[in-house]
C-alpha positions in Angstrom: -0.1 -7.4 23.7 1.0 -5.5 26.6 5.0 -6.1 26.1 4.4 -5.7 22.4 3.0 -2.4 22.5 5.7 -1.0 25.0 8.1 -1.8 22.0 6.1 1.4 20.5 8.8 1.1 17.2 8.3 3.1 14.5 7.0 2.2 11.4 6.6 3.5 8.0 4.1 1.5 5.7 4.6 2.2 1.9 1.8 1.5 -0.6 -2.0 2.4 -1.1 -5.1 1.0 -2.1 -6.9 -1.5 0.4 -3.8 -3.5 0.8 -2.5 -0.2 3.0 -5.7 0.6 5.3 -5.8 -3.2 6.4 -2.3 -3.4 7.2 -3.1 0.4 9.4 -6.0 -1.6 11.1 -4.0 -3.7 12.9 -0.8 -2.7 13.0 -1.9 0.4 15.0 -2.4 -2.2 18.1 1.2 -1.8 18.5 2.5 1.0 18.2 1.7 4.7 18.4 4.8 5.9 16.1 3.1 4.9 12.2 4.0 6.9 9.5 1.9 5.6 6.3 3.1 7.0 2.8 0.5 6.7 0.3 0.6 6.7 -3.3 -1.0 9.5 -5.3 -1.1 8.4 -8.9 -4.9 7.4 -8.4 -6.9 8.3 -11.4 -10.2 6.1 -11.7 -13.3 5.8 -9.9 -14.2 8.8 -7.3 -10.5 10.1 -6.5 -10.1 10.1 -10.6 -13.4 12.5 -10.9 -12.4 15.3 -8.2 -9.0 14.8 -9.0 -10.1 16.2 -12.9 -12.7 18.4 -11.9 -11.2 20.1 -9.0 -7.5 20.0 -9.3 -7.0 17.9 -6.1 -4.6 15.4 -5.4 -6.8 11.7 -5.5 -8.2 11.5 -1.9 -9.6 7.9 -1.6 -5.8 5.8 -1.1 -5.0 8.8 2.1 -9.3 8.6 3.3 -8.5 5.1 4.1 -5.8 5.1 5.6 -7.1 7.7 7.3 -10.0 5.7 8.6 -7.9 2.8 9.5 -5.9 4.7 11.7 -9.1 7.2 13.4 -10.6 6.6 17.0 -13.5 7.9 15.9 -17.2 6.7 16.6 -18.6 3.7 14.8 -20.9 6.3 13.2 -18.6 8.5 12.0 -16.5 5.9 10.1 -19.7 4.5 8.6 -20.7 8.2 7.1 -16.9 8.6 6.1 -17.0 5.4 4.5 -20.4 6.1 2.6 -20.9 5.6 -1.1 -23.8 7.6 -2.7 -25.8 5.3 -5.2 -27.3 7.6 -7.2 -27.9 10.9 -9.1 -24.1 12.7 -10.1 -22.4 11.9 -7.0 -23.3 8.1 -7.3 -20.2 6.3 -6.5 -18.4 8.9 -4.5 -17.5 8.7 -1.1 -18.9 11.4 1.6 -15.3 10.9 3.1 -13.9 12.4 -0.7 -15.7 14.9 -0.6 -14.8 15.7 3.3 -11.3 16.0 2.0 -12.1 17.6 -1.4 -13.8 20.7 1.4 -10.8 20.4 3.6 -8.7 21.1 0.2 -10.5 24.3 -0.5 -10.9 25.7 2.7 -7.3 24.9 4.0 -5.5 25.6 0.8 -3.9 22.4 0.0 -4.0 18.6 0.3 -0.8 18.5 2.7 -3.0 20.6 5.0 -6.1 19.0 4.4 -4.3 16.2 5.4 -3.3 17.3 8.9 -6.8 19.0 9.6 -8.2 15.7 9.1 -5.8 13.7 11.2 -6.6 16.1 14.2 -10.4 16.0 13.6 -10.4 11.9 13.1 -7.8 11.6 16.1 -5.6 9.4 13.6 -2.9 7.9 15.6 -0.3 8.4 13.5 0.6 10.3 10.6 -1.1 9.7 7.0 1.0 11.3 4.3 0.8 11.5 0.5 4.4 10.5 -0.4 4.3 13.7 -3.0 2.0 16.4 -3.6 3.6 16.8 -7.4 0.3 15.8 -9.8 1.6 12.1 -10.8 0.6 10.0 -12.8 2.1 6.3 -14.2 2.7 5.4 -17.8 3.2 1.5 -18.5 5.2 -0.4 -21.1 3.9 -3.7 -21.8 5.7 -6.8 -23.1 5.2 -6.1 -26.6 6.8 -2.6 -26.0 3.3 -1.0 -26.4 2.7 2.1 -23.6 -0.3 3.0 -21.8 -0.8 6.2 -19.5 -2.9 6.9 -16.5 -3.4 4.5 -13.3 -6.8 3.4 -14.2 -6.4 1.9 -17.2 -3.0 -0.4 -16.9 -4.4 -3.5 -16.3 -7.9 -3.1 -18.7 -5.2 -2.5 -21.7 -3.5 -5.9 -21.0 -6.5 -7.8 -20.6 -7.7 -6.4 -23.9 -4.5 -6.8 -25.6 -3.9 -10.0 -24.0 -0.5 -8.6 -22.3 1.7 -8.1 -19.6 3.2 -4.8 -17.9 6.5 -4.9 -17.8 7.4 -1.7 -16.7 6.2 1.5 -15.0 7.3 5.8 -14.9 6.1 8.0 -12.6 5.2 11.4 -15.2 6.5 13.5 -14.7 9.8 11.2 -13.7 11.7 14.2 -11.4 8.6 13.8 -8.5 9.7 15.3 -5.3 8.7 13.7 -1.9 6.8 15.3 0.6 8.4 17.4 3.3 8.9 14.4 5.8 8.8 11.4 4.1 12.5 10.6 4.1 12.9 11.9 7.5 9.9 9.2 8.3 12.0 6.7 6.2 15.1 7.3 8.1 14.0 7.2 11.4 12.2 3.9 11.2 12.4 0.4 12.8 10.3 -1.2 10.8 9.7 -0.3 7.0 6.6 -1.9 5.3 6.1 -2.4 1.6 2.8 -3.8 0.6 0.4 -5.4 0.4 -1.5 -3.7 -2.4 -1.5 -3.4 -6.3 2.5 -4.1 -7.6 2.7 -1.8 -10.2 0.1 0.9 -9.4 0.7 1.0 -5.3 3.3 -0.5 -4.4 6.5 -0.1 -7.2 5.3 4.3 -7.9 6.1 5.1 -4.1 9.2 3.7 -4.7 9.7 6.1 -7.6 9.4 9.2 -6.0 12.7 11.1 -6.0 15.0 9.7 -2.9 12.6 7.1 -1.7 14.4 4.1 -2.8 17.7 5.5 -1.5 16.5 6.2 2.2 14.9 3.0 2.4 18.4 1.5 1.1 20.4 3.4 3.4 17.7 2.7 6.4 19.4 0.4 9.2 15.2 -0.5 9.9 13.9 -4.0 9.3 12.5 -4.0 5.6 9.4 -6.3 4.9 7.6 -7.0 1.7 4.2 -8.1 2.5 3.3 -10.5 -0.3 -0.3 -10.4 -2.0 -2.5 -13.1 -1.1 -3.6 -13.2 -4.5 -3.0 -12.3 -8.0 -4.4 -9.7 -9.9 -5.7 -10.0 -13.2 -3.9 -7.5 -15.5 -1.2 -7.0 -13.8 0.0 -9.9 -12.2 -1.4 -12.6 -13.7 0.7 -16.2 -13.1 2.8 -14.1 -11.2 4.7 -15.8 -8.4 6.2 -15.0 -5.2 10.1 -14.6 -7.1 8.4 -12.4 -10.2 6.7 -10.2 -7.7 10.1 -9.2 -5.6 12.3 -9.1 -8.6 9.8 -6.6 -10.8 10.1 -4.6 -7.3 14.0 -5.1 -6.9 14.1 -3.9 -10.9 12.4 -1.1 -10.6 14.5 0.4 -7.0 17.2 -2.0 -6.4 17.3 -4.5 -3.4 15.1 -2.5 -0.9 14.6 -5.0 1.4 15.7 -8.2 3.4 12.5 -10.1 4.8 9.2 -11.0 3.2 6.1 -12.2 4.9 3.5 -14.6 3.3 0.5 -16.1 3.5 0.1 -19.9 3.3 -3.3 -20.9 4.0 -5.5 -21.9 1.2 -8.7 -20.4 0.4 -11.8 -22.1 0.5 -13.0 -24.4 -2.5 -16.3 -21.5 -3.0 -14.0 -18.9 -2.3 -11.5 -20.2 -4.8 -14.0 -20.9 -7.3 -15.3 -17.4 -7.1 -11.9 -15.8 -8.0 -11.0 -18.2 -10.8 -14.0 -16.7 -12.2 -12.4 -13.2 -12.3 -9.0 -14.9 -13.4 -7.2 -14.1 -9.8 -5.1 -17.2 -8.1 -3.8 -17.7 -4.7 -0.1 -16.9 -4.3 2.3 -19.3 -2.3 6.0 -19.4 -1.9 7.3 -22.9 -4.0 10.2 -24.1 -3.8 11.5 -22.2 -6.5 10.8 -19.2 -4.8 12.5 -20.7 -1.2 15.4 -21.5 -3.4 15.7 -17.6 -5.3 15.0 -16.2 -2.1 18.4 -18.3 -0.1 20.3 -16.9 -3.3 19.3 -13.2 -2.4 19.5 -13.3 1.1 16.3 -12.8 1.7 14.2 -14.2 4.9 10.6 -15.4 5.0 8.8 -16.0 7.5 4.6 -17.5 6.3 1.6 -18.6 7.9 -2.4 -17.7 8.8 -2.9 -14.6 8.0 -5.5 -15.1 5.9 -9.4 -12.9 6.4 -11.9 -15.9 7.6 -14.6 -13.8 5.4 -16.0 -14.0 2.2 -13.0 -12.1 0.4 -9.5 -13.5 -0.1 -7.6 -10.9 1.1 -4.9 -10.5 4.9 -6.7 -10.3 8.4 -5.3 -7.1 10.0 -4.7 -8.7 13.2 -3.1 -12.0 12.3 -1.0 -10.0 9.3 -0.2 -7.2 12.3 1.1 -10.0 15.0 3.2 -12.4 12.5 4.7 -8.5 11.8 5.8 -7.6 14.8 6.2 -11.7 15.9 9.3 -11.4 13.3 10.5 -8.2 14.3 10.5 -9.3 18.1 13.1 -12.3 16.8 15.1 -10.3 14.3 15.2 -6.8 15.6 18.4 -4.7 16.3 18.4 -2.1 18.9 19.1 1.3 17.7 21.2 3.4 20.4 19.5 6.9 19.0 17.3 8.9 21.2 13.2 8.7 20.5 
């Protein structure tokens, strides 16, 4: 751990959702220098309800990342983390509404933002990869559109449908102050894990994003899903995944990392009962991936718990494992 930590590279992690904060968890064990760009076209659930009612930017993607990456007491996390269970605010998170005060009082997310790094002692920087207001509009298969975040996948379950395609709207979205300079300066660029086409692909949508990461000399990893998700990626294998990605920003990276042990037969059960599959890379997908030049590299990093989804430590050590064997020095100054 030692020799890997004095590597310190820097990394940028693109994406949101919980797929981002558990990827934070462990990959801050190695390095100091993490720069994690978070989506901000959230519109359901708590982040949906102050972002409507108060004019905020959706806080709940950037609170846990923020979380992930805090060296704050065990307490602290836990009130952060805190859901209230009744009366109007049942459902919202106390760490929201931390950030929705830190809005008001600072004058804007972007600084909310900071003031929150420096009172959680994040280690690292957490930024929203815009601070336009975002949202995504869909087209499905049958060349029907749906708007807003929230509601993607619930209109092609109903409609018995696929997305096909997603718009950030407005389309011209600037990126923060920082984020390409982030981008540019890393060793180690991370896309995914999290939702394809309402975390992961709209980051890569904001306005220079896909061109930095293109022109980056880092080494670019797509960290596959360990499962499917039902409206919106349903049957969906390792080659469909990277090729909705490579048609929405062009070939954005070189090196994908997946897991390849298999669920438990309860565990299994229980998400074939919400319509969700394991993903593994077939031959099909070996032989796509030799025609595109693009390296894999798979094994345990599957969570030992009761919900399919990456361990942050395995995930974070078969990361830097690969970069270790594949890495390039850079000969610029830190």
């Amino acid at each position: 751990m030692f020799s890997y930590r004095s590597l310190n590279p820097r990394i940028v992690t693109i994406g949101g959702g919980t797929g981002l904060s558990t990827l934070l968890k462990g990959i801050k064990n190695y390095s100091s220098e993490i720069t994690a760009l978070v989506t901000m076209a959230d519109d359901g659930g708590g982040s949906g309800i102050l972002r409507r009612s108060f004019g905020m930017l959706p806080p709940g993607d950037v609170r846990n990342c923020l979380l992930a990456l805090s060296d704050i007491e065990p307490e602290m996390n836990t009130l952060l983390s805190h859901r209230f269970e009744k009366g109007e605010l049942k459902g919202q998170s106390f760490g929201n509404l931390f950030l929705l005060a830190m809005n008001e009082i600072y004058g804007s997310f972007e600084e909310a933002v900071k003031m929150a790094s420096s009172i959680l002692r994040v280690k690292g920087t957490v930024m929203p990869i815009t601070v336009n207001d975002v949202n995504i509009e869909a087209t499905y298969d049958d060349k029907s559109k749906a708007f807003g975040e929230s509601i993607l996948p619930a209109e092609a379950i109903k409609d018995n449908k696929k997305i096909k395609r997603v718009e950030l709207c407005p389309k011209d979205v600037e990126p923060l102050d920082g984020v390409i300079t982030a981008i540019n300066k890393a060793d180690i660029i991370l896309i995914g894990p999290g939702s394809l086409y309402t975390s992961v692909i709209p980051n890569l949508l904001v306005k220079g994003v896909k061109e930095a990461i293109l022109s980056s000399s880092a080494k670019k990893i797509y960290v596959q899903n360990v499962m499917t998700q039902h409206g919106e990626t349903d049957e969906m294998s390792v080659k469909d995944h990277i090729e909705a990605i490579f048609e929405h920003s062009d070939k954005i990276f070189d090196s994908i990392i997946i897991n390849n042990k298999v669920l438990s037969e309860e565990l299994k059960k229980k998400y074939q009962e919400k319509y969700q599959e394991q993903i593994f890379l077939t031959d099909e997908d070996k032989k796509f991936l030799k025609e595109e030049a693009i390296d894999y590299t798979q094994g345990d990093c599957l969570d030992d718990g009761d919900y399919a989804r990456h361990d942050s430590e395995k995930l974070a050590n078969m990361i830097i494992d690969y970069y270790i064997k594949t890495r390039r020095v850079k000969t610029y100054e830190k």
